[in-house]
N, C-alpha and C positions, 0 to 999 in steps of 0.2 A: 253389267251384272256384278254383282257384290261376290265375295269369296266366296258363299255358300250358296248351294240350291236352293230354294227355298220349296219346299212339296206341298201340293193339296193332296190328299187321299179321298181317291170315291170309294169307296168301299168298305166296309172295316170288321169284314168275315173273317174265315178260317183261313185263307191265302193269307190275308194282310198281317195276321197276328200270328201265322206261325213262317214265312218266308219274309216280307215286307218290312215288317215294322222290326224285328232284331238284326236285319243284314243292315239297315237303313242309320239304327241306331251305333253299329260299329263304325259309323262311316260320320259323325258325330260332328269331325272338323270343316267337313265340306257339304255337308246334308242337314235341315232341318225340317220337321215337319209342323207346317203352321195351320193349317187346315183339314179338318174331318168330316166326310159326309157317308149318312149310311141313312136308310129310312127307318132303321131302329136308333130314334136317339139317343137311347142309354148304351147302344154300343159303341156309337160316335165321341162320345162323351168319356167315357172309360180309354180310348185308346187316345184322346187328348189328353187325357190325364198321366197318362201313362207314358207316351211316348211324345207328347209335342211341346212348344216351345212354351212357354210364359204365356199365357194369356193367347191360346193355343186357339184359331174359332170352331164352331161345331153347326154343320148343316144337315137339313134331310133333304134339300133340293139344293141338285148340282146344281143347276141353271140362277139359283140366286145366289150360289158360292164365286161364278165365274161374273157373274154380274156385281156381285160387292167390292165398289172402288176403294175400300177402307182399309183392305188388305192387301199385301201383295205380296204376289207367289208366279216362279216365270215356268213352273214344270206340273203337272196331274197325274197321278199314276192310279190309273182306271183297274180297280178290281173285283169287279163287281159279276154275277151270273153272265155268260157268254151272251145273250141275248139285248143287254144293255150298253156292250162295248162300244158299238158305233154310234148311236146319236150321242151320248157323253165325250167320245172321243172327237169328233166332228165337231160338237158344238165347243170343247177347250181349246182345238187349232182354231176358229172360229176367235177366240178371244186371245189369241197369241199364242198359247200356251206348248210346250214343249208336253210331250206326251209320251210314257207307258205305261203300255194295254198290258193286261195277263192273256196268256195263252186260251184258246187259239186266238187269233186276230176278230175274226166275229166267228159265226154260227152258219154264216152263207156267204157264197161271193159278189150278190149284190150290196151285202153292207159294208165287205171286206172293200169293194170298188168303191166305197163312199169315202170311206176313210181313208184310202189311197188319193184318192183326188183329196180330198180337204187337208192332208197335212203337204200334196204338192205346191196347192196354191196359198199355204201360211208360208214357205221356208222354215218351218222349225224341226226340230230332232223327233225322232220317231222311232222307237221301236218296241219290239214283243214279248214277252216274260218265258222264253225258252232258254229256262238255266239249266238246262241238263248239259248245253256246248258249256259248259263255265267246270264240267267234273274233272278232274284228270286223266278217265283213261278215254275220254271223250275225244279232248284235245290234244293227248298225243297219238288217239286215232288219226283223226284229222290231220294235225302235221304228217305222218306217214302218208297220206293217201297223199295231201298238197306235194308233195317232194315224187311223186310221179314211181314210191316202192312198191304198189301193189298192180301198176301198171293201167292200162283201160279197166276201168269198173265197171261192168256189164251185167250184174245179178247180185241185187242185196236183199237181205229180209227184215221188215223193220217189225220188232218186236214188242207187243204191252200186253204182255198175257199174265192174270192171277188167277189164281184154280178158286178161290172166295177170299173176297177180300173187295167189296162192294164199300159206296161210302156210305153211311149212314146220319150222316150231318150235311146238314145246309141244303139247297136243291137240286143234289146232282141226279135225281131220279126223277125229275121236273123238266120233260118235253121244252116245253112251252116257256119256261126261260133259261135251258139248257142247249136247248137247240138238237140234244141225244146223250149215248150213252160212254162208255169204256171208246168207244171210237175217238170223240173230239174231243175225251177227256186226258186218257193215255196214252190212247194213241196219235195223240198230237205229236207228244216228244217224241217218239220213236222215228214217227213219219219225217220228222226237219232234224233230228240227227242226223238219222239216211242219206235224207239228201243231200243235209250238210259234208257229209262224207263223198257224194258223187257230181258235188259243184252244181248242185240244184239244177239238174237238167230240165230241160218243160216237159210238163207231160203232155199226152197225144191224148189217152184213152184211159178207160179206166174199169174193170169188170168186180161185183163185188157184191157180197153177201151179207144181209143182217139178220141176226137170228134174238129171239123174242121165246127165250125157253126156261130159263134158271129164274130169270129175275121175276116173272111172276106166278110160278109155281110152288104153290103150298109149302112143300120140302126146301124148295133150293135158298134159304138163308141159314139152312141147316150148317155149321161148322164158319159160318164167318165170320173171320178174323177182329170186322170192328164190330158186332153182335150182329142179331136179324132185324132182317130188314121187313118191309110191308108189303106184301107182294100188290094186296091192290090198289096201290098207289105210284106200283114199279114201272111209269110209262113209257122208261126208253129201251134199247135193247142191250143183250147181257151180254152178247159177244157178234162181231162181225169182222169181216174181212175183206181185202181186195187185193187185186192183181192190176199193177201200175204200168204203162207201156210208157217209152219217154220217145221224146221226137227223135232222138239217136240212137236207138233201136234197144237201150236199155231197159230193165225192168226190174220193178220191187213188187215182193210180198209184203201187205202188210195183215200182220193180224193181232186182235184187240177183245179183250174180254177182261171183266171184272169176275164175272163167275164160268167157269167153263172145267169139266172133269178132265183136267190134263197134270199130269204127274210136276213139270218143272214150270214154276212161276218166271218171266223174263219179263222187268218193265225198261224202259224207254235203253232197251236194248237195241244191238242189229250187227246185220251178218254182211260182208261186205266180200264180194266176189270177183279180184281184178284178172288180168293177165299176166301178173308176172308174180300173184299171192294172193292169200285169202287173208280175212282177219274176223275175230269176234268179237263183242262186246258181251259180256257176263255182266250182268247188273239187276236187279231185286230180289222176290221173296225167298225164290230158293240159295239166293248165295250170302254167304257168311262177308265175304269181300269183293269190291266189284274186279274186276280184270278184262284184259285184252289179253287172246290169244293169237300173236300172228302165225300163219300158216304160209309154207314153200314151200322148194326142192334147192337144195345144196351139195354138191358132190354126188351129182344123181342119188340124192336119198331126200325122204319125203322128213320134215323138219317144223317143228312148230315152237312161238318160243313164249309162255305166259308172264305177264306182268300185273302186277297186283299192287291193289291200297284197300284203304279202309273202304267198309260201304260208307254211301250217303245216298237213303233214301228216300225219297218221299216227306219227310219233312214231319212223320211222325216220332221219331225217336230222340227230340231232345237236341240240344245245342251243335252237337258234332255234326247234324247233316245240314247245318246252315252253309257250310263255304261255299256250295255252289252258287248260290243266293248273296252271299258278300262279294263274291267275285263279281254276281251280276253287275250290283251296284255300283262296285268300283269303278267299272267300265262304263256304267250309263252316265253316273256325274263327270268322269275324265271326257264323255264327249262332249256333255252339256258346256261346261267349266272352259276344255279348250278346244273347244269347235272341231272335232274328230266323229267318223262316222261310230255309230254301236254296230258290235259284231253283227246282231240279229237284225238285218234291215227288212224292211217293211215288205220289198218285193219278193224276198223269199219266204214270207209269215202267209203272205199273200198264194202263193202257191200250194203250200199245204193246205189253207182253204178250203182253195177250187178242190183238190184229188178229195177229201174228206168230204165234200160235198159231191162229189164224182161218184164214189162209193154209196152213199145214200142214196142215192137218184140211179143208180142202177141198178140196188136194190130191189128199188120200187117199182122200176119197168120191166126189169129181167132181161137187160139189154145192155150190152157194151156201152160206156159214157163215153162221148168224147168231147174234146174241150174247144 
């Protein structure tokens, strides 16, 4: 493999041109992007221009980008509507190709299981676009819990709650190639911080609620952040929740809403509950700076200690909340480049799946999931 990555990009929406393409282009000396496909031409086109090499190519079918011997590119970074993740991803390990997906890993876990099998039987690099582990007070969550301070983790709440603040671009209100709503959207990150913070335990079971109330009521795009939205064309749900059982007797709340009348916004938040401490994570609309607060007892007196930085959120506010996204990058080329695992591996992308699909399906039967 030559010094540099060489990338194909599937996708060339609003992820790729506001996360993708400027962490990609900081990363300059060991990343190049030679290849664009999107099924809108002219957008394919534009971000070749923009961001790829010399004579940069521009597809609207993957399957002839991964088939054209005229190029070459050893990596694909799949960004495309959740519902198109697995046969693009499948069919690049299929052509050799090192691969990353955007979050979630697919929409269900029979596709999430395809793509587990197809990048086992390629041997290449694999993993999932969760740059929320890439923040600072993420990571020195994590460190703290790895080093064994907060003791047994036994009750966390993983967090992606906006009171309005729905998207109003591209298809995230689109069933049928979204796979759903604020759930596998937000609370994807919420849900694989969580766990990341409790060593991805398996889950057992899974009970949980979706509700279908704001987003297609006349009123409820009333006060939304990115304007209103269409109520009848709102076909996934505005807010839902679940209760996680892990096979070690552990358990998370999680809960997820784009629109829901609740005083404090919390996105890819979480509350982490050990034995020998607590801690929080503060992070989106309602905070000015993200933070961790840890929580104890010292000197028999109850004691908590906060640590703060800048926000970085979501990816709408301009340059400053790119680092979490250049860190991603950093790390996904250092594995490519010198044969090292990505933080984000596939089995644990894989888990938050299934519970997100656990949640939906218990929804729908009004019955305890179990896995």
């Amino acid at each position: 493999m030559s010094k540099k990555v060489r990338i194909a990009i599937v996708g060339c929406g609003g992820i790729a041109r506001q996360k993708h393409f400027p962490a990609l282009k900081k990363h300059a000396d060991r990343a190049e992007m030679v290849a664009f496909c999107d099924i809108i031409p002219e957008r394919a086109q534009k971000a070749a221009a923009e961001y790829g090499i010399e004579g940069a190519r521009v597809y609207t079918d993957y399957k002839e980008m991964l088939a054209d011997k005229s190029i070459e590119f050893d990596t694909v970074h799949v960004l495309t509507p959740n519902v198109a993740h697995c046969p693009i991803t499948v069919a690049s390990f299929e052509a050799g190709k090192n691969v990353l997906c955007e979050k979630p890993m697919a929409h269900c876990t029979e596709d999430a299981k395809k793509m587990i099998d197809a990048w086992k039987k390629s041997g290449k690099k694999f993993t999932i676009g969760y740059q929320n582990r890439f923040r600072e007070d993420t990571t020195l969550l994590h460190d703290s819990c790895e080093a064994g301070e907060l003791g047994e983790i036994y009750f966390a709440k993983a967090h992606a709650l906006r009171r309005r603040a729905v998207p109003t671009w591209g298809v995230f209100p689109n069933k049928a190639l979204q796979g759903g709503g604020p759930l596998i959207d937000i609370g994807t990150h919420a849900l694989d911080i969580t766990l990341w913070m409790m060593d991805n335990y398996e889950p057992l079971s899974v009970s949980g609620q979706v509700f279908y109330k704001l987003g297609r009521d006349e009123h409820g795009p009333e006060g939304n952040v990115f304007g209103p939205w269409d109520p009848k064309t709102f076909e996934v749900e505005d807010s839902a929740f679940g209760l996680v059982k892990m096979k070690n007797g552990a358990t998370i709340f999680l809960e997820a809403s784009w629109a829901l009348n609740v005083l404090i916004s919390k996105e890819a938040s979480t509350t982490i509950c050990g034995t020998k401490g607590g801690a929080e994570i503060h992070h989106g609309g309602s905070y000015p700076e993200s933070e961790v607060i840890f929580n104890m007892v010292e000197h028999n007196q109850l004691m908590q200690k906060n640590v703060s930085e800048k926000p970085v959120v979501d990816f709408f506010d301009g340059e400053a909340v790119q680092m979490e996204a250049v860190r991603e990058a950093d790390q996904w080329l250092d594995a490519i480049l010198n044969d090292k695992e990505p933080l984000v591996k596939p089995e644990q992308a894989f888990v938050v799946t299934q519970i997100l699909e656990g949640i939906y399906k218990s929804a729908e039967s009004g019955k305890e999931y179990f896995f």
